[in-house]
N, C-alpha and C positions, 0 to 999 in steps of 0.2 A: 283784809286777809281772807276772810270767810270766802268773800266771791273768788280769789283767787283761788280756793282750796276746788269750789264749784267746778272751775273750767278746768283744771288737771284732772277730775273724775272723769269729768265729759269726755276729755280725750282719750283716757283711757278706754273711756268707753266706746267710743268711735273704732279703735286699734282692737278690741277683744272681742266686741259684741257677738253673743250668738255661739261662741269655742263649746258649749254640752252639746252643740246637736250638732249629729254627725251623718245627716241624713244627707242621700247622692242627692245633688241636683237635679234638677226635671228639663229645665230649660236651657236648648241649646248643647247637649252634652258634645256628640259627634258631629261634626263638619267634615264631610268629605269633598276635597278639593277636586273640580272639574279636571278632564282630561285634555280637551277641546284647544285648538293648537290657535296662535294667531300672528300677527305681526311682528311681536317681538317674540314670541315663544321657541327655546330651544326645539330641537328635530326631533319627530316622534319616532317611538323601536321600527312602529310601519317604515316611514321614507327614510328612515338608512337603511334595514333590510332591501329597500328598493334600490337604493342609490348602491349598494352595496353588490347586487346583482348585474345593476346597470354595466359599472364600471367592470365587471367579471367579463361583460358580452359586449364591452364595446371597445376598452380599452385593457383587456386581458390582465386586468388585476387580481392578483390569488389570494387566498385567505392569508392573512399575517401566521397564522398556527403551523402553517404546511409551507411556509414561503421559504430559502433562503437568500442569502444575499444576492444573489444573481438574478432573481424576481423580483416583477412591480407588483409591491400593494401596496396600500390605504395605512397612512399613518393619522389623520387627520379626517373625520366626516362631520362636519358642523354646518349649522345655520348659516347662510351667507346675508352679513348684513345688508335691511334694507335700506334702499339710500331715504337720506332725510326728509328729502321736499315729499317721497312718495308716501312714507310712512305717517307726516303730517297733513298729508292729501287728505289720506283714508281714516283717520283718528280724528280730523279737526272738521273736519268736510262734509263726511262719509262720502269719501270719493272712492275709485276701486281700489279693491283690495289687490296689496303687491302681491305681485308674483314670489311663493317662496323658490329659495333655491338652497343648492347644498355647497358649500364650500372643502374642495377634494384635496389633500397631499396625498401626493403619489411617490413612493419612493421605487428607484429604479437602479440597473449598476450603473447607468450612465449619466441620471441627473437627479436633481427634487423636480417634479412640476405639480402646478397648484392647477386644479379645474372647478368650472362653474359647470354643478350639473342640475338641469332643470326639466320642468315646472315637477315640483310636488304635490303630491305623494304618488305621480308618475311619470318618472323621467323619461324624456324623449329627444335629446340634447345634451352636447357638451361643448367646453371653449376653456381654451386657455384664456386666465385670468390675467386681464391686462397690467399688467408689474406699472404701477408708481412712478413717478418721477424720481423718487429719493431713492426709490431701491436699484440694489445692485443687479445688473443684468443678468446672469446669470447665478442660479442657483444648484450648485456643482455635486458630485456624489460625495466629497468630503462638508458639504453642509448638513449630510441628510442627519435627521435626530439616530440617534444610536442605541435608543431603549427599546428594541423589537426581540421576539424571540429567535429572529434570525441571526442577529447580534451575538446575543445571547451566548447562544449554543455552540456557535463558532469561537467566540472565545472560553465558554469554559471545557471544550473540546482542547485547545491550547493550554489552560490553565491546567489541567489533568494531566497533561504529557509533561509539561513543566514543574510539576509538584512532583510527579514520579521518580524525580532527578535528585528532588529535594529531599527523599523521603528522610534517609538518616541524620540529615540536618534537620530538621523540624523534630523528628523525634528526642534528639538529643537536646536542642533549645531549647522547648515549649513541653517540658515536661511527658513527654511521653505521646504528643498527642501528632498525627500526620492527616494528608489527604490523600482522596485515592478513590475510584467507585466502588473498590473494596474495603475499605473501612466502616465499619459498624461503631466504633465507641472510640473516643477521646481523639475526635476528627478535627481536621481545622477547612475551613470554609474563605471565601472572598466575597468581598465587594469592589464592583466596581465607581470610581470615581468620575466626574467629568471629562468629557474627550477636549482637546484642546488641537487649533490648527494651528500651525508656523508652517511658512513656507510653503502651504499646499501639502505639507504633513499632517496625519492627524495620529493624533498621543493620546496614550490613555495610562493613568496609573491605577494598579489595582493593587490594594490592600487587603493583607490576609488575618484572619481572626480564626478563636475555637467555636468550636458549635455546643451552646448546652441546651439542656432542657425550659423549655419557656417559663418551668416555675422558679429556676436561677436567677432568672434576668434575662436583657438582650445582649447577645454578642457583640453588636454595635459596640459597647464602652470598655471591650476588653480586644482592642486592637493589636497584632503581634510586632517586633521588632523588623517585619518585614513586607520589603515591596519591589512592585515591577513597574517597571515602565513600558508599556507592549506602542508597537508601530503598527497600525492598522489602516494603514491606507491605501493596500490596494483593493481591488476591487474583487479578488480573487482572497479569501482569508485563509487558506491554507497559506498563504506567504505573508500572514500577518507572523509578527516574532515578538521576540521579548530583546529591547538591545541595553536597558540599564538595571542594574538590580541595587537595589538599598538593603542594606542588614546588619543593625546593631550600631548607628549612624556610620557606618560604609558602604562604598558606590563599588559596583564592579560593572563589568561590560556586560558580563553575559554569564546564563548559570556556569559553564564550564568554569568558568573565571572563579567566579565566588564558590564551586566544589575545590578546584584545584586548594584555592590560599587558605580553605577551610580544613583539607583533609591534613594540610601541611601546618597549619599552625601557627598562619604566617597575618590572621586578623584575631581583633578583640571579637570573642566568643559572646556571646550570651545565654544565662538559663532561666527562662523565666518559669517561676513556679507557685502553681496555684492552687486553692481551697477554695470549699467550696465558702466558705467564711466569706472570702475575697470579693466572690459572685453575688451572693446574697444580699447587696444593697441596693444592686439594679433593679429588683423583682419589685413588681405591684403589687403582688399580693398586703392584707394589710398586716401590719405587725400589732403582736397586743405588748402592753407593758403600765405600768403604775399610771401614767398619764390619759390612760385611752378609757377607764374605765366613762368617764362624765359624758362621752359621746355616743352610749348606747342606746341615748335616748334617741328618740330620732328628732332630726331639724325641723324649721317650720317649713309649711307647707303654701301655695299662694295659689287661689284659684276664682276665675271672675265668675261673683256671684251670681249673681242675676242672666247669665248667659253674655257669651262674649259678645263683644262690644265694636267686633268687626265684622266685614262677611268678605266673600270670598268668590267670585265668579274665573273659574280657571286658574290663571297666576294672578291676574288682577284682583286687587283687596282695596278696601274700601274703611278707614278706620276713623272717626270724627271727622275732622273737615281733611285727610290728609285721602290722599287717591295714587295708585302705582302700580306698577307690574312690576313681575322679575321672572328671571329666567338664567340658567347655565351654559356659557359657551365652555363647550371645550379647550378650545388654546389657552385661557384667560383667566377663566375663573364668574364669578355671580357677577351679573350686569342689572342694574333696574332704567325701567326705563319710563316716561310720561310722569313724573312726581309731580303730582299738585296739590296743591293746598288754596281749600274755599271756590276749589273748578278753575282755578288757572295754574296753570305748568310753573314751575320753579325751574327744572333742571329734566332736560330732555331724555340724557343718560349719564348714570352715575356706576362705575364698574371699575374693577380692579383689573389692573395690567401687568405688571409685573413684579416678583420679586427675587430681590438679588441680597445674596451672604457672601461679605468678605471677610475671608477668616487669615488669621495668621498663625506661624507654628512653626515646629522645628523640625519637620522631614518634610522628605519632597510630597507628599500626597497633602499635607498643611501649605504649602507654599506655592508648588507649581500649578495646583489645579483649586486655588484658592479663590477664585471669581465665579459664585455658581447660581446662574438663574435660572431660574426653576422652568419657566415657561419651556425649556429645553424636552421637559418629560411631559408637558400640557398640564396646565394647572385646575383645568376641569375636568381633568380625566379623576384627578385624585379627591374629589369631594368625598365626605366621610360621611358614611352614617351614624345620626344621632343618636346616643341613648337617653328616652323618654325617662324624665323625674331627675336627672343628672346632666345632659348636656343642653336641656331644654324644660322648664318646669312640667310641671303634671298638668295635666289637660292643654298642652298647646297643638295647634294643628300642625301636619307631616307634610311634606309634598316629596314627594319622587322627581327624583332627576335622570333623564333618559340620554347616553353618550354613546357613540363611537369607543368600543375598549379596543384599541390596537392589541392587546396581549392575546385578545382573543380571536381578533377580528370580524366582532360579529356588536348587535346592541346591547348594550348593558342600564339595567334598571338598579340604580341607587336608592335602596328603600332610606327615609327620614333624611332625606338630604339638606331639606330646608325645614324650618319652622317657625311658627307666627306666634307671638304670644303677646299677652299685655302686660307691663308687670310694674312693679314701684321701682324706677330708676333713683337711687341714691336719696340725697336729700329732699323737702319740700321743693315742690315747683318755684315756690313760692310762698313767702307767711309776713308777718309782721303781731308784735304783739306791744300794744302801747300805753306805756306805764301812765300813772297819774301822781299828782305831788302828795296826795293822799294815802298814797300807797296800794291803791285800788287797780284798777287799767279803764282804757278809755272805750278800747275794740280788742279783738284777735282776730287775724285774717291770714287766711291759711289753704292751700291746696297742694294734695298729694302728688309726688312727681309720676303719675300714669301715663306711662308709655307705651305704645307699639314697639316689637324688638320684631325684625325679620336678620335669622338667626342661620349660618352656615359654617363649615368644618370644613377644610383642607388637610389631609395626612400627606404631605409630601416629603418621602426618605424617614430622616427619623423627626422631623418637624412637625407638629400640630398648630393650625393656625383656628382663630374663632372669629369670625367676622359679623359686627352687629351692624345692622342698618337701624336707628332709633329715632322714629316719630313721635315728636313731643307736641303737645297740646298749644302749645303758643308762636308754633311754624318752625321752630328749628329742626334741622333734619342733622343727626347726628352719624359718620361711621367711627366704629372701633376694633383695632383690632389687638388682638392677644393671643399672648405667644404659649404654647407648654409641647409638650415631646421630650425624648432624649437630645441631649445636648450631641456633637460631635467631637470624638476624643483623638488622641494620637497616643504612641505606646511612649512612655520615656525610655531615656539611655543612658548613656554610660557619660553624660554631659554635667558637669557642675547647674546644682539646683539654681542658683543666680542666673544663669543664662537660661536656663530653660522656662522659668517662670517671669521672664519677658513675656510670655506668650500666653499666661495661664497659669492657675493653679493645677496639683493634682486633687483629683475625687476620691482615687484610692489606688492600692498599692501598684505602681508601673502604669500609670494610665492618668494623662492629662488634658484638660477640654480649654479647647485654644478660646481666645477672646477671637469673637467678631462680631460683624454686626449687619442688624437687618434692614431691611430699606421695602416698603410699600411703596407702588406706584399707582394712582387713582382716576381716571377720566372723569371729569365733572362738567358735561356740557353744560353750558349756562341757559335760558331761556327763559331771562326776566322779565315779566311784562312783554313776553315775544320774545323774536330771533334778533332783532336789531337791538345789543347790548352794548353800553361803554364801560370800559372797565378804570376805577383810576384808585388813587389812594390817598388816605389822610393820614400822612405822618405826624407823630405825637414829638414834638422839640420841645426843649428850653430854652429859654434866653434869660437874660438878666432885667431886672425889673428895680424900680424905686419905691417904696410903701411911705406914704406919709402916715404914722401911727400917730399923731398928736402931739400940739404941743412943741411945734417944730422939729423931734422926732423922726430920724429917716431910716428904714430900713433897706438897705439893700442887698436884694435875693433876688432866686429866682424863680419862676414861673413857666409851666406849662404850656405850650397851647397846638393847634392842629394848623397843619398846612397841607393845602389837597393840592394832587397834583396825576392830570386826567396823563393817560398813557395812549399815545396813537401809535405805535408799532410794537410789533412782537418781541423785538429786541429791549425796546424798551421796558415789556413787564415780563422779565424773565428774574426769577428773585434767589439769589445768594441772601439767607435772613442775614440781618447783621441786628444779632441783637441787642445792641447798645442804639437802634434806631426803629421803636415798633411801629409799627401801620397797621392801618386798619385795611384791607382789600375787598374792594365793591364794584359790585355790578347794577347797572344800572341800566333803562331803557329812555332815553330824554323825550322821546315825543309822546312817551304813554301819562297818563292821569297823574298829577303830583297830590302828596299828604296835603291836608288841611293847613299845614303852615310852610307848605311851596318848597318844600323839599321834596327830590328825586327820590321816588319809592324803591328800594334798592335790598339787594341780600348782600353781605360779605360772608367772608370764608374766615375763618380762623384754626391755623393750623396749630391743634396743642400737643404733637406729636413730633415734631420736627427733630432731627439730628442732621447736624452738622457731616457732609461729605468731605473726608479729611484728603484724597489723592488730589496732586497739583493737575493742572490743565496737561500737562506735557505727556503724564500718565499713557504709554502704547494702548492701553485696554481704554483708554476712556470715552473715544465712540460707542464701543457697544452697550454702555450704561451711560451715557449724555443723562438723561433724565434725572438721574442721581445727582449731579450738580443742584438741580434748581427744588426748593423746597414749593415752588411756584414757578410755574409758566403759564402764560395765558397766550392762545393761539387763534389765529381764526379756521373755521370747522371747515372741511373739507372731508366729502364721505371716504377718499382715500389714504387721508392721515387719519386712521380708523382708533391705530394702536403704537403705542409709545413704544415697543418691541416688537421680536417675532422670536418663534421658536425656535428659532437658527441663530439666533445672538450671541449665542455660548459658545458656537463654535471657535469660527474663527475670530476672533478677538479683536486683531488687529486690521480687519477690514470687515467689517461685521456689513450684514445684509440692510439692516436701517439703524442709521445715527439720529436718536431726537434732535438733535440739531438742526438737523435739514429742515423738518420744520420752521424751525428760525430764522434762519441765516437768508431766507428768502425776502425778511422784513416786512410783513403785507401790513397795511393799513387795519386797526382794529378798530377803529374808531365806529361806531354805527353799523357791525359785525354780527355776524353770527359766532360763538365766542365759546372756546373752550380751557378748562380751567386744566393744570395738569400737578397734580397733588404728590408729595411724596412725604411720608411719613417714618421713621424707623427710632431703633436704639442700640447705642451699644450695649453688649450681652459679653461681661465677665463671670462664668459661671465658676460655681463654688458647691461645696457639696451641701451647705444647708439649702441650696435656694435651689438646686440644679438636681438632686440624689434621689430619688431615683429617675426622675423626670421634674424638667421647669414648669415650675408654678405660676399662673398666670394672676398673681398678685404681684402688684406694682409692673408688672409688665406687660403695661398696655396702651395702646396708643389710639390719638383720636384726632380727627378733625369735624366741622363744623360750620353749617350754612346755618346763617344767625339773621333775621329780619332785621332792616337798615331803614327807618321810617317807611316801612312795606304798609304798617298799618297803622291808625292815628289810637288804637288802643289795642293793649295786649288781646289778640284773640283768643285766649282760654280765660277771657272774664267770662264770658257765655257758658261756661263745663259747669253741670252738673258735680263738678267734683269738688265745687268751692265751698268754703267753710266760713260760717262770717258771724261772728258770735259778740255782743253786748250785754254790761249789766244789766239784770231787770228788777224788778221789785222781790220785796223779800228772800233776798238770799237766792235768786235763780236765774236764768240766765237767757237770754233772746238768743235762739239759734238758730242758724239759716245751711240746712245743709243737703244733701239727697236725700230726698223722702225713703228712700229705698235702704237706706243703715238700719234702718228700726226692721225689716225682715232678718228670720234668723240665718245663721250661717249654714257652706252643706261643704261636702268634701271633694276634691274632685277624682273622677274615673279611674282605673288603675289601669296605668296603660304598661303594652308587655314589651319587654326590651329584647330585638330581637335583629339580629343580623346574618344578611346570608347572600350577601353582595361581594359577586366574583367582580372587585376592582382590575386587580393584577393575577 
């Protein structure tokens, strides 16, 4: 027992060592990340400004600030991917360097067009972009995105005239409170919701709220009893109208309609009325109370001793044996691209594509415009900046992220967009402790789960997403992502609480947050052992079995075992999980080098995030989320199926611009492939006020998948770290320890970094 008593100190002492001194570090403090642009690197402020110009003098594009509807500008200035075989010319070769180029949306009254404008970072050239196979021919003025200030302005130019109608019904309703450019205090406000096409119409419902002061809370969760339905399709917005109104769960045609049966008396009334009591749970601010006193102390702090344990050339980072870039498209969101481990590629590019929220509810802004994928607003437009010591530990490295701001029409610099740190992910990497019949132990062997985390924030609407990309010491590459924000609510009515809470509970008084749910979409190109991958799978069955235990003795049960079974078309590895049948899914390269015991050196994926996509196939909307279907697709790579969506997907629905499907339906041979994985992840989200009030907690609500080494290598490669621990009993009473020479140095604090934003997103 004594030894045992030994190696609990030890550990202790491994975990404390060094907590009096609290002197800064010397080594390695600040890392300033290069600026220097490359192959895969997002667009720098210089070549949009240029590109920006270009298109001003070539094809008469205006600033988005001054544009309205009747002018072409720039909804979109991004990076235009390079093609494959060039960008593995120049990285694998050092063959030439691609040409960069910019990729252009041009919104117009007449159409969307997409241009390639080039060479950077001095354009002297343009072309339209040659559209796909799978896409639709053309892309119409009722495709174009609808988050511009040209938008904008022309609807709440309409919304103004339309509320002026309202005034003494809002005032009577909602307590006292109206809209108006002349109101000063107890104003009511809108948002607008998702546009939606039928028929070569495009619809918009906009939802009206109060406005309070930002130390109340957000308006967002105090939604009113009232909504419009506006037709905005022509092309001319002075003849945009309002043709449905909702109020108090009733429909009328038009405001004349709902003033007339209001003045008369002839619908259910509603008054809704508020304190500021009411308001006061939505607020961040923090609250104190009998529970909060034990947390003033402050938490622990985590910062790499000895100088960080990565470096950093540009976007390129370099961290034990694991090698990568990354970079931010605008349409999409953080893309990494070249991941290797021990200098050969794992995964070519790894990036986020799309996400879609389907919500349910009981008025029409919950129901009619309940299909909303984000990519509609660009999902790299909306990257957050980080607050140092809270969204990202203390001392991790920042990098800026440079985009196209449509709101402003000009380049926008995202301070702390990314960040790099090392940290203890969860449990041990790894340990074992092994007893003896003595009561003593034989060994302990043990290493600390240190990882690389490349670390980014999306704020899109009232949603906050956190996305970890996580480099683990023994080749797994991890993403995760997690969800917090305000949840979305609807106001309740004058409806029996059983029906209404079909859809949700309420959070607080006249105000209920619908169930829905979220869905990640993930491009995982494969490039195992090279480009030439097979992908197949080893299902895990049961069958029934005999045991002879003895003695003539028979048991019969049953028994596990694996059946592989290799996938040659696309149709074939498209995956509905069925989880009463697990598999293992791998990738594999057959003509490269096999393990020492003649197995295919292989990665699979394990998706631990997966939810079930509950809408049947018949579903009118379910082209434009195909993707959402398969929890897994595996395709072959083609630089033109780039992306599993497009911005324009939200619109029209029912004939949406690209079906994932297409993709498939073409069945191409994978076998011996260039091979792409297509990942989807989500959950569903019942929010409730402990988990939801004032904003979702991103405890227990977080989702992950996982590229896991598949006999890649004939022993764990983080037996090699420095970070292992390997401890035996020694003579009297003390103990043989094998650990980093470097724990015996004392501890230091890290840097006080300053939190600080002042990034015009929107």
């Amino acid at each position: 027992m004594m030894k045992r008593r030994f190696l609990i100190i030890f550990l202790a002492h491994v975990l404390n060592i060094g907590l009096s001194d609290r002197n800064i570090c010397l080594e390695d403090v600040n890392i300033t990340p290069g600026t220097s642009s490359s192959t895969f690197g997002e667009l720098t402020t210089s070549e949009i400004d240029e590109v920006i110009r270009y298109i001003g003098k070539e094809l008469n594009a205006v600033p988005s600030t001054t544009a309205t509807v009747s002018d072409t500008f720039a909804y979109v200035i991004e990076k235009k991917p390079t093609r494959k075989e060039d960008a593995l010319n120049h990285v694998d070769h050092d063959g030439p360097v691609p040409t960069r180029e910019a990729s252009v949306v041009l919104v117009s009254p007449e159409e969307v067009a997409e241009y390639t404008v080039g060479p950077l970072p001095n354009p002297t050239y343009h072309f339209r972009t040659e559209k796909p196979k799978w896409r639709r021919s053309d892309l119409r003025f009722i495709d174009r995105p609808f988050y511009t200030p040209a938008d904008f302005v022309a609807v709440d130019t309409l919304m103004q005239k339309e509320g002026l109608k309202l005034k003494l019904l809002m005032q009577e309703s909602f307590n006292g409170y109206d809209m108006g450019y002349d109101c000063l205090k107890d104003c009511i406000t809108f948002s607008l919701v998702r546009t939606n096409v039928f028929q070569k119409n495009r619809f918009m419902w906009v939802y009206f709220k109060r406005k309070f002061d930002i130390s109340l809370g957000l308006d967002r969760l105090y939604p009113l009893p009232l909504q419009m339905l506006l037709n905005v399709t022509d092309r001319d917005p002075s003849k945009w109208n309002t043709i449905q109104i909702w109020y108090n769960d009733q429909f009328f045609d038009s405001i004349d309609d709902l003033i007339t049966k209001y003045n008369n008396d002839t619908i259910t009334k509603v008054k809704v009325q508020s304190s500021i009591a009411d308001m006061f749970s939505s607020s961040l601010r923090r609250r104190e109370d009998e529970f909060s006193e034990s947390s003033r102390k402050r938490g622990p702090d985590c910062f790499p001793q000895d100088g960080r344990r990565y470096s950093i050339d540009g976007r390129r980072i370099k961290y034990m044996n694991w090698e990568f870039e990354f970079t931010n498209r605008q349409s999409t969101g953080p893309q990494l691209f070249d991941i290797r481990f021990r200098k050969e590629r794992i995964v070519y590019e790894l990036s986020l594509q799309e996400i879609l929220l389907l919500y349910s509810g009981n008025n029409p802004v919950s129901r009619d415009a309940n299909v909303v994928l984000d990519s509609e607003i660009v999902n790299g437009h909306f990257i957050s900046p980080m607050a140092p010591g809270v969204d990202c530990p203390k001392g991790s490295s920042y990098f800026n992220s440079t985009i196209y701001n449509y709101h402003y029409g000009t380049s926008t610099v995202i301070p702390n967009a990314f960040c790099i740190f090392e940290d203890i992910d969860g449990p041990p990497l790894k340990r074992h402790y092994e007893y003896t019949l003595d009561g003593s132990y034989a060994f302990y062997a043990g290493m600390p789960n240190n990882a690389l985390v490349l670390r980014t924030m999306q704020t899109i609407d009232n949603y906050d997403y956190i996305y970890d990309f996580i480099f683990y010491q023994n080749g797994v590459l991890g993403t995760k992502i997690a969800a917090s924000g305000y949840v979305a609510t609807e106001p309740t009515t004058n409806k029996k609480r059983a029906k209404q809470d079909q859809y949700g509970f309420q959070l607080n008084h006249n105000v209920l947050a619908m169930l829905h749910q979220h869905l990640f979409n993930f491009k995982v190109d494969m490039d195992t052992k090279g480009r030439t991958n097979r992908h197949e799978t080893l299902a895990v069955k049961v069958r029934p079995t005999t045991l002879n235990v003895g003695n003539n003795i028979r048991d019969e049960t049953y028994e596990q075992y694996l059946k592989t079974n290799a996938k040659s078309t696309e149709k074939q590895a498209r995956y509905r999980f069925k989880y009463s049948q697990p598999k293992y899914y791998t990738f594999y390269n057959k003509v490269a080098s096999q393990s020492k015991l003649k197995y295919n050196k292989a990665y699979y994926l394990d998706n631990q995030g997966s939810s079930k996509f509950l809408f049947p196939d018949k579903w009118s909307k379910m082209g434009s989320v195909a993707w959402a279907k398969y929890q897994l697709a595996v395709t072959r790579h083609h630089d033109d199926e780039d992306t599993s969506s497009t911005i324009y997907n939200s619109f029209d629905q029912l004939d949406p611009v690209l079906n994932f499907d297409s993709y498939i339906s073409d069945n191409e041979n994978i076998t011996d492939k260039d091979l792409v994985a297509w990942v989807t992840v989500g959950m569903q989200h019942l929010p409730t006020p402990a988990n939801d009030i004032p904003v979702t907690m991103t405890a227990g609500n977080s989702l992950s998948f996982y590229l896991k080494p598949f006999h890649y290598f004939d022993e764990d490669p983080s037996m090699t770290s420095h970070d292992n621990v390997f401890i035996t009993p020694g003579r009297n009473g003390k103990e043989n320890i094998t650990e980093n020479e470097n724990n015996a140095k004392k501890n230091c604090c890290p840097p006080k970094d300053n939190i600080r934003f002042d990034s015009p997103i929107i």
